[in-house]
PDB file with SEQRES, HELIX, SHEET and CRYST1 records, atoms N, CA, C and O in Angstrom:
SEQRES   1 A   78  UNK UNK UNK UNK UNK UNK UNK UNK UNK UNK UNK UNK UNK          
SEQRES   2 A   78  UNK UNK UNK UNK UNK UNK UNK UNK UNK UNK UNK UNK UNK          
SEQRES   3 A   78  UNK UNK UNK UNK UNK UNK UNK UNK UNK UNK UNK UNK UNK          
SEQRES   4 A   78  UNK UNK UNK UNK UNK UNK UNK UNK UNK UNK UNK UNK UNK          
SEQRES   5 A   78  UNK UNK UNK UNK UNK UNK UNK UNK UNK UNK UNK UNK UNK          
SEQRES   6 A   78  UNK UNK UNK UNK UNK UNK UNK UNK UNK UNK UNK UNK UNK          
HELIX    1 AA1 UNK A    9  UNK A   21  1                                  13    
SHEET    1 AA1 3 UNK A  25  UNK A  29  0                                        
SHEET    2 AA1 3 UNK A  53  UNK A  58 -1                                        
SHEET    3 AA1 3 UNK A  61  UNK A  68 -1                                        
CRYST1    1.000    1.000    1.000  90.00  90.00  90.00 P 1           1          
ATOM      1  N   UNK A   1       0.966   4.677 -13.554  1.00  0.00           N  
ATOM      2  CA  UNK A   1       1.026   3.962 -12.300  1.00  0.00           C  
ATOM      3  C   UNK A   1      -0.389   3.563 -11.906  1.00  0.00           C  
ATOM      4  O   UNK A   1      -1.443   4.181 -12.056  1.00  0.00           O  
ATOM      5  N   UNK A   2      -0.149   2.388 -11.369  1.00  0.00           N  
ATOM      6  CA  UNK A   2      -1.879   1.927 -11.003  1.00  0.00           C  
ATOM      7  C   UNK A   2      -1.580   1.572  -9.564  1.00  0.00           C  
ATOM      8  O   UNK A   2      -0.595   0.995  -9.102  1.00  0.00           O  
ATOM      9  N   UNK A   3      -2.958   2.182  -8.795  1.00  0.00           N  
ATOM     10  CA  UNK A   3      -3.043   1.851  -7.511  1.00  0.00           C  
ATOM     11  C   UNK A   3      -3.538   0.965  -7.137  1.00  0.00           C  
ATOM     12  O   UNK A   3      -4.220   0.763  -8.141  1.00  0.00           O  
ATOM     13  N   UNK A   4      -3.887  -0.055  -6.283  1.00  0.00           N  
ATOM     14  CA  UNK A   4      -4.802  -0.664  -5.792  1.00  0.00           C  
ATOM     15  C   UNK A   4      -5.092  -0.863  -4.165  1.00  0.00           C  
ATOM     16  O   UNK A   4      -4.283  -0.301  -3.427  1.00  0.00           O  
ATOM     17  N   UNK A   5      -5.818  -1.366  -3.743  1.00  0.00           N  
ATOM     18  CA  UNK A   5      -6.265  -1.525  -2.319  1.00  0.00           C  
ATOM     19  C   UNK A   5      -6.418  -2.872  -1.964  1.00  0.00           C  
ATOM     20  O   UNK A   5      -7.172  -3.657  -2.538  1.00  0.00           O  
ATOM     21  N   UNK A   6      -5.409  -3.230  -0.640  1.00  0.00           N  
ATOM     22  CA  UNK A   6      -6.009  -4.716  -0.305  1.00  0.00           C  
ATOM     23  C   UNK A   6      -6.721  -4.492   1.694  1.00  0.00           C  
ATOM     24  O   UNK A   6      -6.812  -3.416   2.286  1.00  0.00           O  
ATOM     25  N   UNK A   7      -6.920  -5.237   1.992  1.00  0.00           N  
ATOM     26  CA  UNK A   7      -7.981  -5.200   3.410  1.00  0.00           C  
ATOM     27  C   UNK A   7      -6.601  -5.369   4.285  1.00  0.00           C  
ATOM     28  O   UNK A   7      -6.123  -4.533   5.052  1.00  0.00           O  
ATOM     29  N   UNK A   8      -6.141  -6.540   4.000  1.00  0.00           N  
ATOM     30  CA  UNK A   8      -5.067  -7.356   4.670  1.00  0.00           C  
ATOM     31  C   UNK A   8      -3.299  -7.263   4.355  1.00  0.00           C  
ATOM     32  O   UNK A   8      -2.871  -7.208   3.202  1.00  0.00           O  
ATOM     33  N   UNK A   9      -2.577  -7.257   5.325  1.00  0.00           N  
ATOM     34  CA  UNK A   9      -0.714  -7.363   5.280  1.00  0.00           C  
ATOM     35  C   UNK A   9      -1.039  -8.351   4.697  1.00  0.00           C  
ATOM     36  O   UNK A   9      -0.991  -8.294   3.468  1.00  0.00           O  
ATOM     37  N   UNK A  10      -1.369  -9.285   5.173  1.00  0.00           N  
ATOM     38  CA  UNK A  10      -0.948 -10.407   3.989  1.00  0.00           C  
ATOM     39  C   UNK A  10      -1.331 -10.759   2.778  1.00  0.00           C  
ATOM     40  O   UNK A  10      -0.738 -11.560   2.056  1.00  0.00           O  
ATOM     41  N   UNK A  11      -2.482 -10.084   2.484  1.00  0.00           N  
ATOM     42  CA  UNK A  11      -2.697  -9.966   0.976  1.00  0.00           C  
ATOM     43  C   UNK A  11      -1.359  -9.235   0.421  1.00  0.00           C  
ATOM     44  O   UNK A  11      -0.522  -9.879  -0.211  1.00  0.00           O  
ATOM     45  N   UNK A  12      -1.194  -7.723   0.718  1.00  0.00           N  
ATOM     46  CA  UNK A  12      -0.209  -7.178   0.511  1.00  0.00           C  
ATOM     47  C   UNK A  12       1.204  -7.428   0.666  1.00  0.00           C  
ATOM     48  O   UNK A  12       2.034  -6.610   0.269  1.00  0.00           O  
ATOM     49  N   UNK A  13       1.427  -8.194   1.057  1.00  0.00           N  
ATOM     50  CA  UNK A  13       2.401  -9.348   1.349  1.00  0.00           C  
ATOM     51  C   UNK A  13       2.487 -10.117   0.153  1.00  0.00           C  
ATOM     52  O   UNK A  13       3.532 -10.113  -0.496  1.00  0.00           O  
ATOM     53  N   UNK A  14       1.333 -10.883  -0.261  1.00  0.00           N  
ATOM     54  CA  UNK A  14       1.181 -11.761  -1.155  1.00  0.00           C  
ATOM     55  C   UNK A  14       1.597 -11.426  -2.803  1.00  0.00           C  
ATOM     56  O   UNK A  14       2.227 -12.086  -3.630  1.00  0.00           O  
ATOM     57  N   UNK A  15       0.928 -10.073  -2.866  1.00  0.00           N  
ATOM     58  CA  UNK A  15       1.294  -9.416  -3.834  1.00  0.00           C  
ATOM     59  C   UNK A  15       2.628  -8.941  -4.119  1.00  0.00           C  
ATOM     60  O   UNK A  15       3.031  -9.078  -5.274  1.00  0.00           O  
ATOM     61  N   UNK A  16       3.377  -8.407  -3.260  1.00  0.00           N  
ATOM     62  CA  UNK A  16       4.467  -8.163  -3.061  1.00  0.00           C  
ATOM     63  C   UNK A  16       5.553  -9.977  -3.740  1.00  0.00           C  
ATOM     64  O   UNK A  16       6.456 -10.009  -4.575  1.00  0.00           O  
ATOM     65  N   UNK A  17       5.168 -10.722  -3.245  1.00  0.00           N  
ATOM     66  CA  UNK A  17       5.732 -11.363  -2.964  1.00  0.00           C  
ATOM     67  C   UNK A  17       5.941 -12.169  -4.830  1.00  0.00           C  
ATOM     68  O   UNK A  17       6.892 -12.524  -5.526  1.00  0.00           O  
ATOM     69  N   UNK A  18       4.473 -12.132  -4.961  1.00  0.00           N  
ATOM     70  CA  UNK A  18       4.410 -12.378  -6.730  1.00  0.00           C  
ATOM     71  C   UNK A  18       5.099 -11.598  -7.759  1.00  0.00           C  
ATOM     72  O   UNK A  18       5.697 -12.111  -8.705  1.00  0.00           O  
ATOM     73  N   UNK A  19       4.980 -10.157  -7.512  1.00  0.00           N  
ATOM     74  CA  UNK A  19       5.664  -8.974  -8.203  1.00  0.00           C  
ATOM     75  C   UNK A  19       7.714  -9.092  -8.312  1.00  0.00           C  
ATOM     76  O   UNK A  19       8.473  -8.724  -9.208  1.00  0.00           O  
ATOM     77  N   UNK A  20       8.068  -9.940  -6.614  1.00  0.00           N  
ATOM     78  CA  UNK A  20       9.451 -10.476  -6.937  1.00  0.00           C  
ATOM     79  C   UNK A  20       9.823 -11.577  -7.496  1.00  0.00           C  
ATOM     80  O   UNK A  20      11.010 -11.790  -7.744  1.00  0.00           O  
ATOM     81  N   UNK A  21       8.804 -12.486  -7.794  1.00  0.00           N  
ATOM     82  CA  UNK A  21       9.020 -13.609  -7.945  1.00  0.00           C  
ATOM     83  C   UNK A  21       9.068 -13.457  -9.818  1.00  0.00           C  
ATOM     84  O   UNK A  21       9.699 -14.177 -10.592  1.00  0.00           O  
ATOM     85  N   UNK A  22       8.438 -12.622 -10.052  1.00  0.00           N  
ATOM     86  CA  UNK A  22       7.937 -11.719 -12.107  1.00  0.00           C  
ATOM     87  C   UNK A  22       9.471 -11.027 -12.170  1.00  0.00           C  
ATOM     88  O   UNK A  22       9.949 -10.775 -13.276  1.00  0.00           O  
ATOM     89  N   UNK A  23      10.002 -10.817 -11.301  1.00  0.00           N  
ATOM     90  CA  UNK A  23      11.529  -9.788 -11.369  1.00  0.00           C  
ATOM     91  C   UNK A  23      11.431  -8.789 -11.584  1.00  0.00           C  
ATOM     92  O   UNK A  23      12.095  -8.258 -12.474  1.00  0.00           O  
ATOM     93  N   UNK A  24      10.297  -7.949 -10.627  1.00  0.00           N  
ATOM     94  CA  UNK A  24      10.188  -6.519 -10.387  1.00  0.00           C  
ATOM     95  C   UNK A  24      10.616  -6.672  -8.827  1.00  0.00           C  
ATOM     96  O   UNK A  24      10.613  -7.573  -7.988  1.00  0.00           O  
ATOM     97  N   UNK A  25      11.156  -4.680  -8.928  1.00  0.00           N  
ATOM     98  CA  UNK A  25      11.375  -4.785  -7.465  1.00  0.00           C  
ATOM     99  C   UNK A  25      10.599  -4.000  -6.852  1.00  0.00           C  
ATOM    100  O   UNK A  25      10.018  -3.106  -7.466  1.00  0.00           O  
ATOM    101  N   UNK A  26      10.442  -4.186  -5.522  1.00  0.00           N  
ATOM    102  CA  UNK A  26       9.521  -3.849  -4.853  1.00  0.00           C  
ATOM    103  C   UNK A  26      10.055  -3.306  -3.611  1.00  0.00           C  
ATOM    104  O   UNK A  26      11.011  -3.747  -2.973  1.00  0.00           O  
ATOM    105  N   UNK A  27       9.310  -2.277  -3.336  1.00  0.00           N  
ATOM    106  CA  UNK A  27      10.007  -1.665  -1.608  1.00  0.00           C  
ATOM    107  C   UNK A  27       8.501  -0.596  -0.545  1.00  0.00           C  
ATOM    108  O   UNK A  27       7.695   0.305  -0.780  1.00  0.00           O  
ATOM    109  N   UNK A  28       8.955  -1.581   0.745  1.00  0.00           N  
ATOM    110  CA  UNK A  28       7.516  -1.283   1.405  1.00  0.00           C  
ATOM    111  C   UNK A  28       7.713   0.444   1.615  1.00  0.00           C  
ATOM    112  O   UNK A  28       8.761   0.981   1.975  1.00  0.00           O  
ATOM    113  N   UNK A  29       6.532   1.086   1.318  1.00  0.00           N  
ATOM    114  CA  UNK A  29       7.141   2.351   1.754  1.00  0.00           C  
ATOM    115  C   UNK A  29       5.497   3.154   2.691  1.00  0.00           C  
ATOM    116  O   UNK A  29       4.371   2.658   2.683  1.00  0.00           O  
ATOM    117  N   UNK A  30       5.813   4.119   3.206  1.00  0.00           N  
ATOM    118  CA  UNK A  30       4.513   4.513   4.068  1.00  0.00           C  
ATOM    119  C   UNK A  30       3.781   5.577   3.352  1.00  0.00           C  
ATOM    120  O   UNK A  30       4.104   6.733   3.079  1.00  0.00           O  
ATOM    121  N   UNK A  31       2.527   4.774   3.077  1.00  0.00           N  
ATOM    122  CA  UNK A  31       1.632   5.973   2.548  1.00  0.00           C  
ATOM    123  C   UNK A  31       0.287   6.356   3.312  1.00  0.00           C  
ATOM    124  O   UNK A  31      -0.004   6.017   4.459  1.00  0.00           O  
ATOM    125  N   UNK A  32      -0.232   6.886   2.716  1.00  0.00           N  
ATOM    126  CA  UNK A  32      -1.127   6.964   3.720  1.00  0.00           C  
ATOM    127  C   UNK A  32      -2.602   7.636   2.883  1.00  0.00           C  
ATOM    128  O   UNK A  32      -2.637   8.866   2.824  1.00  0.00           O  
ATOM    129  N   UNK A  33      -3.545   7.017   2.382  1.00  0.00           N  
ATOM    130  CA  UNK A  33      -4.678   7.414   1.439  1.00  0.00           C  
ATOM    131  C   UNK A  33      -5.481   8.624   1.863  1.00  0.00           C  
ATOM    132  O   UNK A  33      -5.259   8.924   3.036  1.00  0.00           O  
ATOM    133  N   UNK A  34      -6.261   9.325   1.307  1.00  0.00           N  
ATOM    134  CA  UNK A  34      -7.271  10.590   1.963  1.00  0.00           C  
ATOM    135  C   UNK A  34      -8.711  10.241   2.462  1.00  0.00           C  
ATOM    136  O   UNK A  34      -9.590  11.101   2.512  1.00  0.00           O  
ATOM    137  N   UNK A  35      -8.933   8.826   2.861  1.00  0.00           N  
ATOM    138  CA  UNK A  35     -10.310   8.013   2.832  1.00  0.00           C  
ATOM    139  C   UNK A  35     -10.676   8.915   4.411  1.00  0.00           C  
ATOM    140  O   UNK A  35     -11.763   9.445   4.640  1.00  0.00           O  
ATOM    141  N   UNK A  36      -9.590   8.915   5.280  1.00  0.00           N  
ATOM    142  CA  UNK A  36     -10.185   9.354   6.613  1.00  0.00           C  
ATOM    143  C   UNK A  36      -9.127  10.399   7.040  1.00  0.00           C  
ATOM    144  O   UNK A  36      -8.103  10.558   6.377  1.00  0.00           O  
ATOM    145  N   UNK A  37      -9.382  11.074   8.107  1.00  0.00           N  
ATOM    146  CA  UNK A  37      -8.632  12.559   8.499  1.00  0.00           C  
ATOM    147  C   UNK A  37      -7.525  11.752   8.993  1.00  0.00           C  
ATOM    148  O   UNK A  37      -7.421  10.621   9.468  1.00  0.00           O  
ATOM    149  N   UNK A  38      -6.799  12.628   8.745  1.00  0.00           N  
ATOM    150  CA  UNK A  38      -4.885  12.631   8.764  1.00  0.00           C  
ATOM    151  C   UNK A  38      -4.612  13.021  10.395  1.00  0.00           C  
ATOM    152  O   UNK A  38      -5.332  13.861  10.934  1.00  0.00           O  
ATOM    153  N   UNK A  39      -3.892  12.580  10.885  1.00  0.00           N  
ATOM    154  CA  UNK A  39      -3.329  12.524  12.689  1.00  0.00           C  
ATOM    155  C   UNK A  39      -2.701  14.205  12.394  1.00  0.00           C  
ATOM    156  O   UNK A  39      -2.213  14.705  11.381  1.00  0.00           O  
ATOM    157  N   UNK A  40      -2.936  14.701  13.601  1.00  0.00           N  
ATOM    158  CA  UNK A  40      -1.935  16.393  13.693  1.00  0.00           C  
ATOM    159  C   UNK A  40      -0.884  15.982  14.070  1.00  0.00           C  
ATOM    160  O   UNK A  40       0.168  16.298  13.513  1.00  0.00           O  
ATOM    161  N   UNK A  41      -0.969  14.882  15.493  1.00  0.00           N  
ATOM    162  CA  UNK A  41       0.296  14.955  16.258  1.00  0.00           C  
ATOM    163  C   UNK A  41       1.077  13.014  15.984  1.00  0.00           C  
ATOM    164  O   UNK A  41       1.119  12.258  16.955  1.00  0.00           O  
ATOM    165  N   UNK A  42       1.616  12.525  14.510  1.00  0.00           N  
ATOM    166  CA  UNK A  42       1.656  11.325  14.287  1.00  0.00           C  
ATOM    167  C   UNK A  42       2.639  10.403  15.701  1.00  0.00           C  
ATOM    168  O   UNK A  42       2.581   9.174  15.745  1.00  0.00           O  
ATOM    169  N   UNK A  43       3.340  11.071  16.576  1.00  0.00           N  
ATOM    170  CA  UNK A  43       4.178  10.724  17.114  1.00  0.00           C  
ATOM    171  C   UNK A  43       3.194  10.536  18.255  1.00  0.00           C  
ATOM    172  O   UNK A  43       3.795  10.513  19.329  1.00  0.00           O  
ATOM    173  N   UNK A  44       2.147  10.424  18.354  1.00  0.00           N  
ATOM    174  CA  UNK A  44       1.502  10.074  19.776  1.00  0.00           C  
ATOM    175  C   UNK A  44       0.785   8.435  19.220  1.00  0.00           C  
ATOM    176  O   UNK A  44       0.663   7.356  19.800  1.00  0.00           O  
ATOM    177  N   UNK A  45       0.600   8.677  18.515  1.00  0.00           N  
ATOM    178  CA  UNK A  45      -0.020   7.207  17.589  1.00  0.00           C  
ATOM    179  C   UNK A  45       0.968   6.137  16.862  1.00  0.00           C  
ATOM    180  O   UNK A  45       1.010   6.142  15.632  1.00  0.00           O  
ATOM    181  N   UNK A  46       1.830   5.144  17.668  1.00  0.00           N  
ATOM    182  CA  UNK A  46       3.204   4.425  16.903  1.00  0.00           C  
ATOM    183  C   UNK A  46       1.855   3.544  16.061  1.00  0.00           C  
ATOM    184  O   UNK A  46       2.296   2.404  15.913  1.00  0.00           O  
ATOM    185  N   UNK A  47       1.206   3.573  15.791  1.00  0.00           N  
ATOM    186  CA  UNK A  47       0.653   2.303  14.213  1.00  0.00           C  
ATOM    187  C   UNK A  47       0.715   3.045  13.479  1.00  0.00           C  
ATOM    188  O   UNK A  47       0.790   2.672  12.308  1.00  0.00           O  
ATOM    189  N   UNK A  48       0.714   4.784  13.853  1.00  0.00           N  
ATOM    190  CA  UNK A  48       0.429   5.592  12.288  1.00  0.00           C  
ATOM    191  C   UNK A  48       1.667   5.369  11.506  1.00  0.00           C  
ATOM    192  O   UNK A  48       1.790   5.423  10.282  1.00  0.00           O  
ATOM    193  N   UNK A  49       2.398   5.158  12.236  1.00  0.00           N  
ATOM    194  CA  UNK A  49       4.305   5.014  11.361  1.00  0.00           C  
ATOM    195  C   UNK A  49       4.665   3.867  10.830  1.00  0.00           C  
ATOM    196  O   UNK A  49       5.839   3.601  10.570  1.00  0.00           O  
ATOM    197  N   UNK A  50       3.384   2.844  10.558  1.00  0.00           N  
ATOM    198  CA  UNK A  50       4.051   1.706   9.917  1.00  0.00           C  
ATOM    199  C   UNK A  50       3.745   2.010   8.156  1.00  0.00           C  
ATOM    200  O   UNK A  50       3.001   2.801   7.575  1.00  0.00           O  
ATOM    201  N   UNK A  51       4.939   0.716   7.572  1.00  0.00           N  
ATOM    202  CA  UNK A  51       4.456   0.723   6.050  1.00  0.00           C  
ATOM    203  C   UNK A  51       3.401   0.125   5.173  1.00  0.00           C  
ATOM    204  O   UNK A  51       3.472  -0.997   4.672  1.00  0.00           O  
ATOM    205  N   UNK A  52       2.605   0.812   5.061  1.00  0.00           N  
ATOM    206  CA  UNK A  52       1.446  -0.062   4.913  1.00  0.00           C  
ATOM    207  C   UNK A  52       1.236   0.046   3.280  1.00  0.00           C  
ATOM    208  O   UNK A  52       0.083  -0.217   2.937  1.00  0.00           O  
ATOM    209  N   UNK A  53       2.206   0.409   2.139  1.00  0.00           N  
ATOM    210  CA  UNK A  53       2.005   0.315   0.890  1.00  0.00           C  
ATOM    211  C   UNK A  53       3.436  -0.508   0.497  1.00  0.00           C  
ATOM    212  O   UNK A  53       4.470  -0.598   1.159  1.00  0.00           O  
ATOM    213  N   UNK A  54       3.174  -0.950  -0.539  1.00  0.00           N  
ATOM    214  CA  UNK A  54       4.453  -1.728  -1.726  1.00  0.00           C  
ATOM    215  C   UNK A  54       4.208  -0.707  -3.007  1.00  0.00           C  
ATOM    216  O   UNK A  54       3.258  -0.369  -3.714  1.00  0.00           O  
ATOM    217  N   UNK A  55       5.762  -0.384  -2.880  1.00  0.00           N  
ATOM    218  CA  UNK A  55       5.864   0.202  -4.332  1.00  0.00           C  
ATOM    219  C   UNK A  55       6.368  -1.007  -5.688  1.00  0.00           C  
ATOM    220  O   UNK A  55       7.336  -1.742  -5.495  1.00  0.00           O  
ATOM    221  N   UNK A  56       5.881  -1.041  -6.496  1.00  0.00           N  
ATOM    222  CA  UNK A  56       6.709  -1.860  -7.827  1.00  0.00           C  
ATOM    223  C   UNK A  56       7.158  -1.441  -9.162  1.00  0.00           C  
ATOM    224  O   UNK A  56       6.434  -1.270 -10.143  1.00  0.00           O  
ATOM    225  N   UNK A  57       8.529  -1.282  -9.087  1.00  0.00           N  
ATOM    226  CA  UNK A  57       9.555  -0.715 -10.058  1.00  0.00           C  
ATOM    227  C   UNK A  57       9.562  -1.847 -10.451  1.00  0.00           C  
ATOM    228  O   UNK A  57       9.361  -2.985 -10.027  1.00  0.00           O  
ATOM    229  N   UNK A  58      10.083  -0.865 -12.186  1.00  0.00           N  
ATOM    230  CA  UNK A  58      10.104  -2.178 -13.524  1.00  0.00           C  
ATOM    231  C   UNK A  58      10.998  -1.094 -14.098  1.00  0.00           C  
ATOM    232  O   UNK A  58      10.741  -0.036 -14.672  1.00  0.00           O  
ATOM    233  N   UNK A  59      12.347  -1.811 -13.695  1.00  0.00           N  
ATOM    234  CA  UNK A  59      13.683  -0.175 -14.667  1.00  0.00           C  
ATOM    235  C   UNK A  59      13.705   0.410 -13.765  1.00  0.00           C  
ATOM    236  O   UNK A  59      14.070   0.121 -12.626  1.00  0.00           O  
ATOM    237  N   UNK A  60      13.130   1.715 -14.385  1.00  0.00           N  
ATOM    238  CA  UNK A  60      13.332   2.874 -13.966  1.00  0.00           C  
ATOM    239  C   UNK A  60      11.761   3.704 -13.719  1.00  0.00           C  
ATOM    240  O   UNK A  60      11.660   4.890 -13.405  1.00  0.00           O  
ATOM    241  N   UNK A  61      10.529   2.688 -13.966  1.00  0.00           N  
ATOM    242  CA  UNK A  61       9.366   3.463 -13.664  1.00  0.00           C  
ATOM    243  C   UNK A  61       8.772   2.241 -12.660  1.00  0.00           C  
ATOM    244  O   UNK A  61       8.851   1.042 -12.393  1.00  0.00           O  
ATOM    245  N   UNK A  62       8.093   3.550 -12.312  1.00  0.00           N  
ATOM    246  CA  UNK A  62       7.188   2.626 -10.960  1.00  0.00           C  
ATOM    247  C   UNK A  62       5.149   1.949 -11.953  1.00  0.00           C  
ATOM    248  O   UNK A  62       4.296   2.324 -12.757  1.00  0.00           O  
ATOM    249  N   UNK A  63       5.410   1.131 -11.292  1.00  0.00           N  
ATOM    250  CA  UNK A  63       4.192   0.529 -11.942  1.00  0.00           C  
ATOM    251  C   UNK A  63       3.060   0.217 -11.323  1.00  0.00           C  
ATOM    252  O   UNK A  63       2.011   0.031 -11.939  1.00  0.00           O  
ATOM    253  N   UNK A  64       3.161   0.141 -10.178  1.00  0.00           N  
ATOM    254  CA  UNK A  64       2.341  -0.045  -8.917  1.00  0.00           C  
ATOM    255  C   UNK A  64       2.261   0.374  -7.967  1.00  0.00           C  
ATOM    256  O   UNK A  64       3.260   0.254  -7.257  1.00  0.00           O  
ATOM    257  N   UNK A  65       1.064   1.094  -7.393  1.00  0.00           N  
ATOM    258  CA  UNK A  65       1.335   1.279  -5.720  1.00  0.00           C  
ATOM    259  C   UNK A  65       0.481  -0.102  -5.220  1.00  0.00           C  
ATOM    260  O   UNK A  65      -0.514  -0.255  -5.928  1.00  0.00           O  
ATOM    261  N   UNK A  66       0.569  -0.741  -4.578  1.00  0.00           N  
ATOM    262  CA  UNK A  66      -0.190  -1.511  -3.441  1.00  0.00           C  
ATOM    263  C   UNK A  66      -0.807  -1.063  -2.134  1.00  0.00           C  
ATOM    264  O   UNK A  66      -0.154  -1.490  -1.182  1.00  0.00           O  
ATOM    265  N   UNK A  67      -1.702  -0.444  -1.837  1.00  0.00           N  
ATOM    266  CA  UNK A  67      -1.902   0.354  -0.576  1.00  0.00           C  
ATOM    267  C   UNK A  67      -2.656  -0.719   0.308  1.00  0.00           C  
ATOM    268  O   UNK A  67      -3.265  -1.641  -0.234  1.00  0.00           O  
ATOM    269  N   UNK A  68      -2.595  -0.561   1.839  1.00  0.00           N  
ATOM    270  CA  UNK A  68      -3.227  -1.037   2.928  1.00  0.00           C  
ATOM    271  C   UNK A  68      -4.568  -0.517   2.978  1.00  0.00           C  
ATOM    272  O   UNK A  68      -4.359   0.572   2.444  1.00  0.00           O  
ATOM    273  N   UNK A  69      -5.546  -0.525   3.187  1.00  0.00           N  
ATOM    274  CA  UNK A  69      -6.537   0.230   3.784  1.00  0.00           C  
ATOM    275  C   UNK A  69      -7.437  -0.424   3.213  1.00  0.00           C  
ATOM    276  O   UNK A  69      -7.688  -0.677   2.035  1.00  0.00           O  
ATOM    277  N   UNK A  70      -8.348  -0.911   5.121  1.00  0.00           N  
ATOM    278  CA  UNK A  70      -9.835  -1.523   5.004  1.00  0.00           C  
ATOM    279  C   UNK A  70     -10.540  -1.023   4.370  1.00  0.00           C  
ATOM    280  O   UNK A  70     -11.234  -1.742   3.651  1.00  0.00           O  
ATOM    281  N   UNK A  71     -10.742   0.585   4.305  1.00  0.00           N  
ATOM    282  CA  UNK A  71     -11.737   1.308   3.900  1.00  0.00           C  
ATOM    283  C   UNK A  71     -11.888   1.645   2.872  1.00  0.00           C  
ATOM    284  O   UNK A  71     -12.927   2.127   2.421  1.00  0.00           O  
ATOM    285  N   UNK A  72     -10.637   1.412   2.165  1.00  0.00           N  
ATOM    286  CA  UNK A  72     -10.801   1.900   0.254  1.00  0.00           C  
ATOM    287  C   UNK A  72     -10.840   0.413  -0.268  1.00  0.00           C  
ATOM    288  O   UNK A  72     -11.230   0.080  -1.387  1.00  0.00           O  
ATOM    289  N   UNK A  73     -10.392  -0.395   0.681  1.00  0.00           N  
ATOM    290  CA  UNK A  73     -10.542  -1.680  -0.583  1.00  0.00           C  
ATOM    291  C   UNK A  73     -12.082  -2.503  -0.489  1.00  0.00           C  
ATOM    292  O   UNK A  73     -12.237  -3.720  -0.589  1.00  0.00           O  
ATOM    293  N   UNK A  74     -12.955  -1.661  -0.309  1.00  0.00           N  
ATOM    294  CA  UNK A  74     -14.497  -2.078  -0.260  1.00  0.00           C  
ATOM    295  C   UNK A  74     -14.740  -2.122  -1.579  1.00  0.00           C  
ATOM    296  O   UNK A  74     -13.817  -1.587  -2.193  1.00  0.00           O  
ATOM    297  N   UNK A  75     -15.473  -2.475  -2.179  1.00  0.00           N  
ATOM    298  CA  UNK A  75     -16.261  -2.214  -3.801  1.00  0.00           C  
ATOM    299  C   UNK A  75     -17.621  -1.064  -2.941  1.00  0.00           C  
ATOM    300  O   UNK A  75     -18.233  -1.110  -1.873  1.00  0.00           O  
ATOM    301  N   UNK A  76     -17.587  -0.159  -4.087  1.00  0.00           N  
ATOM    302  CA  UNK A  76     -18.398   0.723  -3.811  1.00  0.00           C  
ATOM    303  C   UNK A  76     -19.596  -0.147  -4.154  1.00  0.00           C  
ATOM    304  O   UNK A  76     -19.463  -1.005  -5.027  1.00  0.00           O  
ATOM    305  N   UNK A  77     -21.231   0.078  -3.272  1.00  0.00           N  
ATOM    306  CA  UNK A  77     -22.087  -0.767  -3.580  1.00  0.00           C  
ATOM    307  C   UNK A  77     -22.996   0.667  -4.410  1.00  0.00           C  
ATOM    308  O   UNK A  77     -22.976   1.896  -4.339  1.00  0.00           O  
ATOM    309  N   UNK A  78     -23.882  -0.599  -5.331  1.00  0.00           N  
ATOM    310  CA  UNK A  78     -24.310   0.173  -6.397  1.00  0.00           C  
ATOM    311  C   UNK A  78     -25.917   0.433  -5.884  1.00  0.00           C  
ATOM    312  O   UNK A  78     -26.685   1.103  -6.574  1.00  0.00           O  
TER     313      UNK A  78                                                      
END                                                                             
């Protein structure tokens, strides 16, 4: 499985959108990366509960995660 990182929904959107169009399926699901500290109490924060990754199945294996997050999809500078 390969991960990747986009900045933007609609990148992730975009991708999503190519991956159905190849005849994989795809389903938004909520993840959530280890880049920054995790909420104690998620039910006081409604943005923490959105889906901010695409999974992409091919069969019966998953082939992709697509994740949300500004902060991992930086290029590390050298």
């Amino acid at each position: 499985m390969e991960t990747t990182f986009f900045k933007t929904r609609a990148e992730l959107t975009g991708k999503m959108q190519e991956c159905i169009n190849n005849g994989l399926t795809c389903y938004r699901v909520r993840v959530a990366c280890e880049c920054k500290p995790q909420l104690l109490n998620p039910t006081m924060y409604p943005k923490n509960n959105q889906r901010n990754g695409v999974l992409v199945i091919d069969g019966n294996t998953v082939v992709y995660l697509y994740i949300r997050c500004k902060y991992c999809s930086k290029q590390p500078e050298n």
